[in-house]
C-alpha positions as CSV (number, residue, x, y, z in Angstrom):
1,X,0.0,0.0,0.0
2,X,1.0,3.2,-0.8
3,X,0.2,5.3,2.7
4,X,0.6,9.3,3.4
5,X,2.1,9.0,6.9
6,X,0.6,12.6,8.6
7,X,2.1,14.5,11.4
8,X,2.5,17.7,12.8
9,X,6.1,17.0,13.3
10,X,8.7,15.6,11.8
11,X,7.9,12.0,12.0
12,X,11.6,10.7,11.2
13,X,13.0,12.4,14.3
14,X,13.0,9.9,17.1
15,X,12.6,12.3,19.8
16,X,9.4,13.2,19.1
17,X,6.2,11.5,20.9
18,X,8.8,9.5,23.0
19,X,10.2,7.9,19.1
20,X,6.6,6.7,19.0
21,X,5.3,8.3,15.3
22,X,9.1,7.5,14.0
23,X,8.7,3.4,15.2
24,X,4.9,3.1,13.8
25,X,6.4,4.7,10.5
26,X,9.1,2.0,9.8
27,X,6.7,-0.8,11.7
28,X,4.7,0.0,8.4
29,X,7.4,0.2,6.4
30,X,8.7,-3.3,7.1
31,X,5.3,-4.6,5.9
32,X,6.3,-3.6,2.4
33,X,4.1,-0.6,2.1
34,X,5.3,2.9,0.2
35,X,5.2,5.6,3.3
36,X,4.9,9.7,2.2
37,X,6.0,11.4,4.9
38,X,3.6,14.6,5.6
39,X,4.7,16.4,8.0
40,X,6.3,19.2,9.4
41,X,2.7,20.8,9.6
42,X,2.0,25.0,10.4
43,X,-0.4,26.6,11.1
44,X,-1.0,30.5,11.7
45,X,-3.6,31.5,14.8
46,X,-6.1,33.8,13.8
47,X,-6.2,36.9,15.3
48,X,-9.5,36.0,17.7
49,X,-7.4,33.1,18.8
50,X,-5.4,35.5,20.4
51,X,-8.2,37.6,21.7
52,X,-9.4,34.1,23.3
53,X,-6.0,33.4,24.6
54,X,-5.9,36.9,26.1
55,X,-9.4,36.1,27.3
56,X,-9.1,33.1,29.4
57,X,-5.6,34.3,30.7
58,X,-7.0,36.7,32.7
59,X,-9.5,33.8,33.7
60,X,-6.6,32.0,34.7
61,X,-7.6,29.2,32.3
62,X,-5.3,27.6,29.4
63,X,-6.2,28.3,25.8
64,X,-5.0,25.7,23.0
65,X,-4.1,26.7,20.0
66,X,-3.7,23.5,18.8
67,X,-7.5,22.2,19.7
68,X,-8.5,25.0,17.2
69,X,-10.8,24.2,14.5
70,X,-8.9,26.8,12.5
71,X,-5.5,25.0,13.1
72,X,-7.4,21.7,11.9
73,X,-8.5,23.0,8.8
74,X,-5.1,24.9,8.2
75,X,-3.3,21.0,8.6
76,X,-6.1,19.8,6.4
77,X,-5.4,21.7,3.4
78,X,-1.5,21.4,3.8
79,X,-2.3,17.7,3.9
80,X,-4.7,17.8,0.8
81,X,-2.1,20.0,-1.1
82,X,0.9,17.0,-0.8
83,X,-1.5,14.4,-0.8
84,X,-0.6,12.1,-4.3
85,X,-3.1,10.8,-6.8
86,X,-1.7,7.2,-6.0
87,X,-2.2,7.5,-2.1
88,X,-4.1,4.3,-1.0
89,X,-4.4,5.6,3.1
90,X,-4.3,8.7,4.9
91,X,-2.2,7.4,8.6
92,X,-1.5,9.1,10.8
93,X,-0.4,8.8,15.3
94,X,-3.3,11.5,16.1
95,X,-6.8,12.5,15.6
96,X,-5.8,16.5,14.9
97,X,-3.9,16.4,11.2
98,X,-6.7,14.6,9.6
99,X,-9.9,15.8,11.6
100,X,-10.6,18.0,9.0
101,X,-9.2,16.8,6.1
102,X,-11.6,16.8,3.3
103,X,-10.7,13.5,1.0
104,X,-12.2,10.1,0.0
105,X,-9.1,8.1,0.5
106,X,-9.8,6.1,3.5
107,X,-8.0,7.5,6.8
108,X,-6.8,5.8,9.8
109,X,-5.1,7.2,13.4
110,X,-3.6,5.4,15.5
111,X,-2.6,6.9,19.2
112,X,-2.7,6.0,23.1
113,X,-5.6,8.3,23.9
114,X,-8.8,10.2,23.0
115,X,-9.2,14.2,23.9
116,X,-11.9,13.2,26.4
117,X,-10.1,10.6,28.5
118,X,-7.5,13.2,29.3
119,X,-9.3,15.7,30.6
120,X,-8.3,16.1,34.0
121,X,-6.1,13.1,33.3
122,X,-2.9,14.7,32.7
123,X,-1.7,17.7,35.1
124,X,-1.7,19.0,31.2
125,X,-5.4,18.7,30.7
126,X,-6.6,19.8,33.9
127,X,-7.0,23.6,33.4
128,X,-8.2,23.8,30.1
129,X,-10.7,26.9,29.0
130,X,-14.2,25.5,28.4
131,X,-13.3,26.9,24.6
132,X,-10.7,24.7,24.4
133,X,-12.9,21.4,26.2
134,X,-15.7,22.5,23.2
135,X,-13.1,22.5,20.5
136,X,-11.0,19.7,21.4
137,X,-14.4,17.6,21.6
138,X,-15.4,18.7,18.4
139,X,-12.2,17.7,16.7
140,X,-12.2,14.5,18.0
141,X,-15.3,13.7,17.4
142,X,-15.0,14.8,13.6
143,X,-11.6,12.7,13.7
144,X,-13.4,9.7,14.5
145,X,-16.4,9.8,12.4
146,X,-14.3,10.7,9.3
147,X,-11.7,8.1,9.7
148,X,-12.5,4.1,8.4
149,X,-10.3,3.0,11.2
150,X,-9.4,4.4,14.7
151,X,-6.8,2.3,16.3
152,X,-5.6,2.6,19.9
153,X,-2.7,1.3,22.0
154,X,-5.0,0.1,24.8
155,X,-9.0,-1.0,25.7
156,X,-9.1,1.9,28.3
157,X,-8.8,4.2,25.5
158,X,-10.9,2.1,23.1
159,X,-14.0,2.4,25.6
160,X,-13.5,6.1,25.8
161,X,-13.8,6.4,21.7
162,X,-17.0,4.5,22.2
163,X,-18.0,6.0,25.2
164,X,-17.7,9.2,25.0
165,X,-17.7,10.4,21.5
166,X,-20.2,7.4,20.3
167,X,-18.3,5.4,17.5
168,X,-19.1,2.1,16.2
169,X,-17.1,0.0,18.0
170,X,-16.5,-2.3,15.0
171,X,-14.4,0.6,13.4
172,X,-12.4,0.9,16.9
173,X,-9.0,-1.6,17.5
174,X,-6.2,-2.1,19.7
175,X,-2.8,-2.8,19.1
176,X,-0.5,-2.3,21.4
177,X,2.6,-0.2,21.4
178,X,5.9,-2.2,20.8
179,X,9.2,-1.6,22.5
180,X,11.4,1.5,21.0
181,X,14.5,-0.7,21.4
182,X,15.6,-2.9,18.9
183,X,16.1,-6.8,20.1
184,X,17.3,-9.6,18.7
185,X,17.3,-11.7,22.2
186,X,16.1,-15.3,22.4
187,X,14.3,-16.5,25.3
188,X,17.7,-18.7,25.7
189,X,19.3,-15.0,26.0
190,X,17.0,-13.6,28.2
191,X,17.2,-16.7,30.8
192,X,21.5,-16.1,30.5
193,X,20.7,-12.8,31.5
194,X,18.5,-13.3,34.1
195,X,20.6,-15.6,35.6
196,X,23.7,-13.4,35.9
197,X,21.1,-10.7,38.1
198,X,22.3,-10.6,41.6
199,X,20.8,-12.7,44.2
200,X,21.6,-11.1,47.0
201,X,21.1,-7.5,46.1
202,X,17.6,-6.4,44.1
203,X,18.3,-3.6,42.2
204,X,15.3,-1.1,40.8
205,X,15.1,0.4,37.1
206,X,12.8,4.2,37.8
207,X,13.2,5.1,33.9
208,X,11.0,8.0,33.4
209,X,11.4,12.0,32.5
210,X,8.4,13.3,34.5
211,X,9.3,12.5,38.2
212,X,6.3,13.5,40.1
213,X,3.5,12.2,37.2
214,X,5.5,9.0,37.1
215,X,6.0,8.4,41.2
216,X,9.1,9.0,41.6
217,X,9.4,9.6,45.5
218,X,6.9,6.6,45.3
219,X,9.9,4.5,44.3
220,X,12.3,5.6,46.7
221,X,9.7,4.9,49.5
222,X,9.7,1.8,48.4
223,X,13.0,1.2,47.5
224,X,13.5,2.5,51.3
225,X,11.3,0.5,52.6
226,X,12.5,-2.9,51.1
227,X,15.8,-1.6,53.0
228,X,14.1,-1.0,56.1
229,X,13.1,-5.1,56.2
230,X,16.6,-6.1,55.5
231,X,16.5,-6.6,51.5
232,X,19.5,-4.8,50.1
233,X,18.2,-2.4,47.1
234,X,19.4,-0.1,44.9
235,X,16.9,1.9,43.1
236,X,18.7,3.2,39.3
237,X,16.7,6.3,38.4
238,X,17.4,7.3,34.3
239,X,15.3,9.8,32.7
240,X,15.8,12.8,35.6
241,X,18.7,15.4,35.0
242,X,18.1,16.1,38.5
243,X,16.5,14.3,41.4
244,X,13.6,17.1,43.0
245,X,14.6,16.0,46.3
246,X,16.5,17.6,49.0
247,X,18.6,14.5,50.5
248,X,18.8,11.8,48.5
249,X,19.0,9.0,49.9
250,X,22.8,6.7,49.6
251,X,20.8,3.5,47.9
252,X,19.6,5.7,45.1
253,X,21.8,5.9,42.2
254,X,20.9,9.1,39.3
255,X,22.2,8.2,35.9
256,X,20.8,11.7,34.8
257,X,19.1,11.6,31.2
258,X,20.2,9.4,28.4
259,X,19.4,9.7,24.9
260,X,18.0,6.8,22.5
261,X,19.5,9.1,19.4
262,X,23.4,7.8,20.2
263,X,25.1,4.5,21.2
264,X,26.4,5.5,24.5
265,X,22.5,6.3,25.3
266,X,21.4,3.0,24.2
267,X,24.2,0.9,25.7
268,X,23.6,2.6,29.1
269,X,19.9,1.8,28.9
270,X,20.5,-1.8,27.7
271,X,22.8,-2.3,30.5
272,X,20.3,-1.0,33.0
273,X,17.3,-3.0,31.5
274,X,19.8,-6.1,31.6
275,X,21.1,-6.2,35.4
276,X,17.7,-4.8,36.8
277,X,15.6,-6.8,38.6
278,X,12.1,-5.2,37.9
279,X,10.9,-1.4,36.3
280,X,9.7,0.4,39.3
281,X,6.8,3.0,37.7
282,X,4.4,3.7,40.2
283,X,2.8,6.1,38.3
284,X,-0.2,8.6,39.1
285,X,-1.5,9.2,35.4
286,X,-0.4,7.0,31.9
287,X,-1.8,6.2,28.9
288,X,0.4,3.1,27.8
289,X,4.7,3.4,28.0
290,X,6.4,2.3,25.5
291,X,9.2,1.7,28.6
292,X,6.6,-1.7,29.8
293,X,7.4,-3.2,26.2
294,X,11.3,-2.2,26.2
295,X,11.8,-3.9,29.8
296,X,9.9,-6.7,29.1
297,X,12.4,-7.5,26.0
298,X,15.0,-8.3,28.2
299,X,12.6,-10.5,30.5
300,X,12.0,-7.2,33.3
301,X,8.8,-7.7,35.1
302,X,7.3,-3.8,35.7
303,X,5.6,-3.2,38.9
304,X,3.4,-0.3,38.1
305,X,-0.2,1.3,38.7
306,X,-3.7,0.1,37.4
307,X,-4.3,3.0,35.7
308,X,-5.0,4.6,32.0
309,X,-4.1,1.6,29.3
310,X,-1.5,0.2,31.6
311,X,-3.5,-2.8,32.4
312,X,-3.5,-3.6,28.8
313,X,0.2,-4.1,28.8
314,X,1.1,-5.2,32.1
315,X,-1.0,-8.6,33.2
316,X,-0.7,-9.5,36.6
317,X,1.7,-12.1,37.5
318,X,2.6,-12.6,33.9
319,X,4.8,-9.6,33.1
320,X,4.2,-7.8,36.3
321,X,1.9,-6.3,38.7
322,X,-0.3,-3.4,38.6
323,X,-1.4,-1.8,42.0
324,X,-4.5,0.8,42.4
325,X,-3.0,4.3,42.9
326,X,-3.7,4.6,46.7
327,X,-1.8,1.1,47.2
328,X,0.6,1.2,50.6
329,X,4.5,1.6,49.9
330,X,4.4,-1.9,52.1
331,X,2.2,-3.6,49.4
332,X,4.5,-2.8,47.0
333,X,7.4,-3.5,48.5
334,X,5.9,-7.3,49.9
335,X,5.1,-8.2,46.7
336,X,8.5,-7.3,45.2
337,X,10.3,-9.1,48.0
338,X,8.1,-12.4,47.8
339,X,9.0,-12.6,43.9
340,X,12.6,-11.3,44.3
341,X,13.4,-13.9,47.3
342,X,11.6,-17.0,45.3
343,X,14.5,-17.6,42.9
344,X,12.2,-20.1,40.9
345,X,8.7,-17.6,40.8
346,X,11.3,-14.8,39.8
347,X,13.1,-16.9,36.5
348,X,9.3,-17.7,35.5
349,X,8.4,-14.0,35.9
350,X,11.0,-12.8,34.4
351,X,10.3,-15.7,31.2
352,X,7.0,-15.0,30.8
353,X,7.9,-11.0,30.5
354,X,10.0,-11.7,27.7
355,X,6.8,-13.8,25.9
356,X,4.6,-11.1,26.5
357,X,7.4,-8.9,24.6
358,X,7.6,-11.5,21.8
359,X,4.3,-12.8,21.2
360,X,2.2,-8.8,21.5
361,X,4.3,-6.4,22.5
362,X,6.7,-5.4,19.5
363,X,6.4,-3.7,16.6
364,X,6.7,-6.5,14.4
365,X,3.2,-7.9,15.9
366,X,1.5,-4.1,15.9
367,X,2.7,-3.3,12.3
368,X,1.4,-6.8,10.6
369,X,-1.7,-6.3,13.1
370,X,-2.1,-2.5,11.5
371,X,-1.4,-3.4,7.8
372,X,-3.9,-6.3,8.2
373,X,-6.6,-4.1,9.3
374,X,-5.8,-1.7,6.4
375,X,-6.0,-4.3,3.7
376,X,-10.1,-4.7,4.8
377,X,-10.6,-1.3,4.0
């Protein structure tokens, strides 16, 4: 198929949307179809836009641009412009480029979230100007009902499609994310590595940018508690330039922020995903990491939160455990010290992580899962 891959960036820099729109791009790819890059998208507010803006600053409310029916349209008719006669599909990782987009190709999106399910979500979404609430419905909603196919990474954004914006639910899938690491490992691999973790010492992977949305000082509570009852652990934080914390405490090692983009980056990250015991991400609001599928490639169960789409990526007591958000520091830490001191429950664990990776999780699975979809349409 020949497919006009849509974005408002630039799709074939990995740093954008966590490498997420570059990774679906060549998942596609590998399936043999033709991908047109579109992206790189502008758009000009109109001068009311900035009267609104004005408005609900002074109303101590945030005003989005971007949830603008007049930035819609403006993507729209960049996107028709490019489009080529031979284009079989309109993709594109978001509901906003082709919302408005007036074609009869068929369109399909493919993201971890609807507009509505992250209201109030997201520290992000909670403050928005009822403007922006009406407008950012309004595109999803046309998003949607335009597109043949609306794909998510999880069912808890799924249900909200259906829920709150009324689609057919036949037009609504999930696939889920795969891992933004490339692999290679065989379960043989996987089982060498897990083997050569230490056994006396459990050691915690915190990989994350956003500290406080992703738990952070949840993890060293329970890093510190796990101490208190006389299991030695170090908990590896990656992702933070600087720890917000005042003292930190001696078993917490910062490894500061590492890029994907260069080797150094990604041998540092494989190293940490290979000699960690579990992903600690007790987060307070997700939609679905891409960092579950990445630790679960090199056999890491993730102990984590039940909330967002997580629960469509983490299974309990397959590839980890998911815990309500106003689970006790001592929950968490019981469970990780009944699985870490079972040497036997841990190598199964840590097995059955690496077949959740291989059988669902990568983008191999997602991107023949998404071109087989397309092909009905």
């Amino acid at each position: 198929m020949k497919i006009a891959y849509t974005t408002i960036y630039d799709a074939q820099d990995i740093h954008k949307w966590s490498g997420l729109g570059y990774m679906i791009a060549n998942a596609l790819e590998r399936q043999g179809n033709e991908i047109d890059f579109i992206g790189g998208l502008k758009s000009s507010p109109a001068i009311d836009m900035y009267l609104k803006k004005l408005y609900f600053k002074i109303l101590r409310k945030d005003f989005d641009f971007g949830r603008e029916p007049h930035t819609a349209s403006e993507y729209g008719k960049q996107i028709k412009a490019l489009l080529k006669d031979d284009t079989d599909i309109i993709f594109s990782p978001g509901t906003i480029p082709i919302s408005l987009l007036e074609t009869n190709k068929p369109k399909v999106f493919y993201t971890d979230a609807t507009f509505a399910g992250m209201i109030g979500f997201y520290k992000d979404f909670s403050n928005l100007s009822s403007e922006t609430i009406k407008h950012g419905n309004f595109l999803e909603k046309a998003g949607l009902e335009s597109a043949r196919l609306a794909i998510y990474s999880s069912d808890w954004a799924a249900q909200s499609a259906i829920k709150h914006y009324g689609v057919n639910p036949e037009k609504v899938k999930v696939v889920p994310f795969g891992a933004n690491l490339e692999s290679s490992r065989s379960l043989d691999d996987v089982k060498q590595m897990v083997s050569r973790r230490p056994q006396n010492e459990c050691h915690l992977l915190f990989l994350a940018v956003n500290w406080e949305r992703k738990g952070g000082d949840i993890a060293v509570k329970i890093a510190g508690k796990l101490n208190e009852v006389g299991i030695k652990t170090i908990l590896h934080v990656a992702g933070i330039k600087e720890i917000p914390m005042e003292t930190i405490p001696s078993f917490v090692v910062n490894h500061g922020f590492i890029s994907k983009s260069n080797k150094e980056g990604q041998q540092l990250i494989n190293k940490l995903l290979s000699t960690s015991h579990f992903l600690l991400l007790p987060t307070r609001a997700d939609c679905t990491p891409v960092v579950f599928s990445e630790a679960n490639s090199f056999g890491l169960p993730c102990i984590t939160t039940n909330v967002g789409g997580i629960p469509t990526i983490i299974r309990d007591d397959v590839n980890g455990k998911t815990f309500p958000l106003d689970a006790s520091v001592e929950s968490y830490a019981g469970y990780i010290q009944s699985v870490f001191e079972d040497k036997k429950r841990y190598a199964d664990s840590a097995a059955s992580s690496f077949h959740e990776y291989e059988s669902r999780l990568n983008w191999d699975i997602a991107g023949k899962t998404i071109n087989d979809l397309m092909k009905d349409l």
